[in-house]
C-alpha positions in Angstrom: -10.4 -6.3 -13.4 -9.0 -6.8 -9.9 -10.3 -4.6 -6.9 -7.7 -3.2 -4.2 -8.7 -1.9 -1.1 -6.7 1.6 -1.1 -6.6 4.6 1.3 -5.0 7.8 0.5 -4.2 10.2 2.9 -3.6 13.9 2.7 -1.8 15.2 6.0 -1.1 19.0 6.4 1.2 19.9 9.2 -0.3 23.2 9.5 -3.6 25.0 8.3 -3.2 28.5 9.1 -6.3 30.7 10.0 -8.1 31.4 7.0 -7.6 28.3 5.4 -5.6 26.5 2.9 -7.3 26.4 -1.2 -5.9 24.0 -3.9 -4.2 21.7 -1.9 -3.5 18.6 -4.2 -3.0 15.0 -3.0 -1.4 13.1 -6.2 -2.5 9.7 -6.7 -0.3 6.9 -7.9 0.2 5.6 -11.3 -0.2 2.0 -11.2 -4.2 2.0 -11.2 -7.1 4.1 -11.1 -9.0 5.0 -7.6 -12.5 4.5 -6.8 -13.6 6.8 -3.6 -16.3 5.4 -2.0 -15.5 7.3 1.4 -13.8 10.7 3.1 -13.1 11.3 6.6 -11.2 14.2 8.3 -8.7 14.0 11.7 -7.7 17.1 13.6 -10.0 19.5 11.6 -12.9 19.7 14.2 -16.0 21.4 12.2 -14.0 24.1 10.1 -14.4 21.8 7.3 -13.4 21.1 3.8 -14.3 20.1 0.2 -12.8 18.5 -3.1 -12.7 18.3 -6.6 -14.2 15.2 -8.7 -12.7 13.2 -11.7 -13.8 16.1 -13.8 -12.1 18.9 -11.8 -15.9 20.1 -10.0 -15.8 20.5 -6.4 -18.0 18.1 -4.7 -19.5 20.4 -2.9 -20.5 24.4 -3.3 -19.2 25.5 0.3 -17.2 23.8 2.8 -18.5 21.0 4.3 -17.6 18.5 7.6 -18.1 14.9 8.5 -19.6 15.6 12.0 -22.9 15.7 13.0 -25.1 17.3 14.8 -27.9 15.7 17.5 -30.2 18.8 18.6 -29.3 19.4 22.2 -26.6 17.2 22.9 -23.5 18.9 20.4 -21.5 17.9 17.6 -20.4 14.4 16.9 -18.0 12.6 15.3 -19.0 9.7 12.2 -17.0 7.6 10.2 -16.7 9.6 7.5 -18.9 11.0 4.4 -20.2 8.3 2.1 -19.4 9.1 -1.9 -22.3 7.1 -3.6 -22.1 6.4 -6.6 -18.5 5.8 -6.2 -16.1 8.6 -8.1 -13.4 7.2 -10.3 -10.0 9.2 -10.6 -7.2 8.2 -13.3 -4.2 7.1 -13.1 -2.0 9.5 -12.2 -4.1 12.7 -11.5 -4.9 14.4 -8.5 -7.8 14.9 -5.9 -7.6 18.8 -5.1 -8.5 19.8 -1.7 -9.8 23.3 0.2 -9.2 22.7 3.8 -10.8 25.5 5.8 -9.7 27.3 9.6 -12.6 29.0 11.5 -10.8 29.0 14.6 -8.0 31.7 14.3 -5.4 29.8 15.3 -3.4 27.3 13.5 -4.4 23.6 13.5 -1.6 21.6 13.3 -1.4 17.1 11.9 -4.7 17.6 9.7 -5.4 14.6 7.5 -7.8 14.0 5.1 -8.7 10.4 4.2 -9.9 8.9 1.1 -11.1 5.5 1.3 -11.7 3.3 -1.5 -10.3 0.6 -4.3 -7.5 0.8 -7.2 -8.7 -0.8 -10.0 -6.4 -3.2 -11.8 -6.0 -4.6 -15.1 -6.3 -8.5 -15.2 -3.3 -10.3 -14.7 -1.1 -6.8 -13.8 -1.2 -8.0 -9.6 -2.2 -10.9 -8.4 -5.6 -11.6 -7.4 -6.6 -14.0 -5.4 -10.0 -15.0 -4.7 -12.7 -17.8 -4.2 -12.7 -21.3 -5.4 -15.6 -22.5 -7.7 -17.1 -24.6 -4.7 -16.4 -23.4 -1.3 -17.8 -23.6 2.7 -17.7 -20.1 5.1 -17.0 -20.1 8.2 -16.3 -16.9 10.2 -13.2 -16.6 11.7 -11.4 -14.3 13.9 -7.1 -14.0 13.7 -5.3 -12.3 16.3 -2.0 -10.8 16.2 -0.2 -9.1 19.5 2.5 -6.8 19.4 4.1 -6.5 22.4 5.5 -3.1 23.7 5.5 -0.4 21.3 7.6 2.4 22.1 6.5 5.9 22.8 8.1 6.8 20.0 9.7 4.1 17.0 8.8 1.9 14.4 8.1 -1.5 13.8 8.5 -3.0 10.9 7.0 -6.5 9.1 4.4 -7.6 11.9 3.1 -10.3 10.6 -0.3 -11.9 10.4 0.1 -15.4 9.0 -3.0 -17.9 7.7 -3.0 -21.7 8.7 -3.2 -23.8 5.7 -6.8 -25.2 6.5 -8.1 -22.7 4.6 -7.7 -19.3 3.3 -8.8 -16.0 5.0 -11.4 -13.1 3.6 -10.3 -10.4 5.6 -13.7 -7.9 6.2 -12.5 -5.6 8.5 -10.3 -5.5 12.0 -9.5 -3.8 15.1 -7.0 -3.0 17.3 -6.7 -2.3 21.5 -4.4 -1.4 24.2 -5.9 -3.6 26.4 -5.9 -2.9 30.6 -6.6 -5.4 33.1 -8.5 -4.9 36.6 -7.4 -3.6 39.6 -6.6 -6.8 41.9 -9.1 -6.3 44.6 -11.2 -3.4 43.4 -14.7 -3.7 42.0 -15.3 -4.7 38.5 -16.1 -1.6 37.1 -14.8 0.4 34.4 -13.0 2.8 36.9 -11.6 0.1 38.3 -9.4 -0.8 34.5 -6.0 0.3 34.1 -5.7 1.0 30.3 -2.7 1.5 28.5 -3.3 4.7 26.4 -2.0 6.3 22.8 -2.4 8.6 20.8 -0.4 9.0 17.6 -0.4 5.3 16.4 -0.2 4.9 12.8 -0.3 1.3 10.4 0.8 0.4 7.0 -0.8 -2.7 5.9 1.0 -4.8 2.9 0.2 -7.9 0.8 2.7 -10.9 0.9 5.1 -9.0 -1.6 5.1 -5.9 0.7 3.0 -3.6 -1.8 0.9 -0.7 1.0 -2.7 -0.6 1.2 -2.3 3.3 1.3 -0.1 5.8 0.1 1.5 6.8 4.0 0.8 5.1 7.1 -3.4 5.4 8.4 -4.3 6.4 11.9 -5.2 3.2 13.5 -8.6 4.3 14.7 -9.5 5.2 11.5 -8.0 1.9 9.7 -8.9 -0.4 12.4 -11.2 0.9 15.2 -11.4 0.0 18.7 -13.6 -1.8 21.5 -12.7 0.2 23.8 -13.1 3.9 23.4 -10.6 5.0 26.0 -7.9 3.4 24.8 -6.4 6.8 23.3 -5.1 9.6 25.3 -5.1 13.4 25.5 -4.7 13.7 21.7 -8.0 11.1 21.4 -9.6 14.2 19.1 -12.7 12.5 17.5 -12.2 9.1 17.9 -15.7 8.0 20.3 -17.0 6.8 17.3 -13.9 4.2 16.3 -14.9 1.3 18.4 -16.5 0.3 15.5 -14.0 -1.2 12.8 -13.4 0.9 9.7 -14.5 -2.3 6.2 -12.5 -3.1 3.9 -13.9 -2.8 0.7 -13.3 -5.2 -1.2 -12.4 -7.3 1.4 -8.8 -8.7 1.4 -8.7 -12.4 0.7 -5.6 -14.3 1.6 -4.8 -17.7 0.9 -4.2 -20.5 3.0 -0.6 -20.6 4.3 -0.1 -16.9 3.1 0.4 -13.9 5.2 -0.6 -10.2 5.2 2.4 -7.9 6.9 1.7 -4.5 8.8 4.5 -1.6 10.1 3.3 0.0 13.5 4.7 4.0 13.6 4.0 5.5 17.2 5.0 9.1 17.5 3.6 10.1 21.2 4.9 12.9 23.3 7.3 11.2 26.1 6.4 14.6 28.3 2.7 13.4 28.3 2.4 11.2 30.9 -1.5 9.7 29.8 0.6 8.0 26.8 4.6 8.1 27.3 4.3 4.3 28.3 4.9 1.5 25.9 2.1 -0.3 24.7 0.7 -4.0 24.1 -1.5 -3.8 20.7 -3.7 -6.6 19.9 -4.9 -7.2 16.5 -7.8 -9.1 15.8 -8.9 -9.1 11.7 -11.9 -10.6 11.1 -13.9 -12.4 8.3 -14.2 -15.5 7.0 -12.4 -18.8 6.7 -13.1 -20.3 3.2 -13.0 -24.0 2.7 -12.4 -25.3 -0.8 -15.2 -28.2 -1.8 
């Protein structure tokens, strides 16, 4: 079998008050989907729930990924855990309740299902460590330089020197500032480019997705520096920590992994109607062959 990190995404444009029942994201038909994770964007604590491999919900009410820490509010996490994973067929479909406690609409929800398609030997390649081999942990950074308000940009490449190959663990992504000449070093003192509505596709060599639309970069990457999104930031404190990649994507030496970058910020807002600098680091492991 070979393992492929996978995320699917369900976005709604707009969840009336009340709710939305039966919504159904359809998987693809090349391989079957192990969830191992779900995390919700633009939702807030109204809450959802889905169906399993066997057409149960999950869950008997509604339920949310925030959390609660008694006197200081409602929090934001990474997502739910699904332990032991859930394994969904080729094909089917992953049926959704989104609920609405607020009485207004809410508009760009998304529902994300992390996880691996599972792959028949030989149907992709796959691959993976030598017999004998030597670690080393590695860092790769990858800038893209001014990214419009609004555009895409396609086939950003991260290439891999031919000293070794590359396990790719996990990654983030920054709109990094720079000081104020003159002004004290503190954070007030930083002039951060800002965004909001930043989305990535990640592909392989031969330009197959790691998802099924393009993922929010907070919540494929993550961030170091929690200000780095604007007015729309909605739950993203938590994303300075990278998002894993599980597996892990392993690239060999003198290969390349390729990403498209889709920004779709408001040009009237003027926290994020500036072009941005993004800087990609994806981290892991070098792996020597022996």
């Amino acid at each position: 079998m070979v393992e492929r990190h996978h995320d699917y995404s369900l976005t709604i444009p707009v969840v009336p008050p009340g709710g939305m029942f039966d919504v159904p994201l359809q998987l693809d038909t090349d391989a079957p989907f192990a969830l191992r994770l779900v995390r919700s964007r633009n939702l807030g604590i109204s809450g959802f729930r889905f169906q399993t491999p066997t057409k149960n919900w999950q869950s008997s009410q509604l339920r949310t990924d925030l959390f609660q820490i008694l006197g200081r509010g409602v929090f934001p996490s990474r997502g739910l855990p699904v332990y032991p994973q859930m394994v969904y067929p080729i094909g089917s479909q992953i049926v959704c309740d989104i609920g609405n406690g607020t009485g207004e609409n809410l508009t760009n929800v998304k529902l994300l299902f992390r996880g691996s398609k599972l792959f028949q030997d030989g149907s992709i390649p796959g691959p993976t460590y030598p017999p004998s081999f030597a670690p080393l942990t590695f860092a790769y950074q990858t800038v893209v330089k001014q990214v419009p308000v609004v555009g895409t940009l396609f086939d950003n490449q991260l290439h891999i020197i031919n000293d070794a190959d590359f396990a790719m663990r996990c990654a983030v992504a920054d709109a990094w500032g720079l000081l104020v000449d003159g002004a004290p070093g503190s954070i007030n003192s930083i002039l951060f480019q800002q965004f909001s509505e930043v989305y990535v596709t990640l592909r392989d060599e031969s330009r197959k997705a790691y998802s099924n639309e393009p993922i929010h970069i907070n919540d494929l990457f993550g961030t170091t520096t929690p200000f780095s999104t604007g007015n729309g930031g909605n739950d993203d404190q938590v994303l300075y920590t990278p998002g894993l990649f599980t597996p892990e994507i392993y690239i060999p030496r003198d290969h390349s992994l390729y990403f498209d970058i889709v920004r779709n910020d408001n040009p009237a807002d003027p926290s994020v109607n500036m072009p941005v600098d993004l800087w990609f680091r994806f981290h892991g492991s070098k792996v020597f062959k022996q």
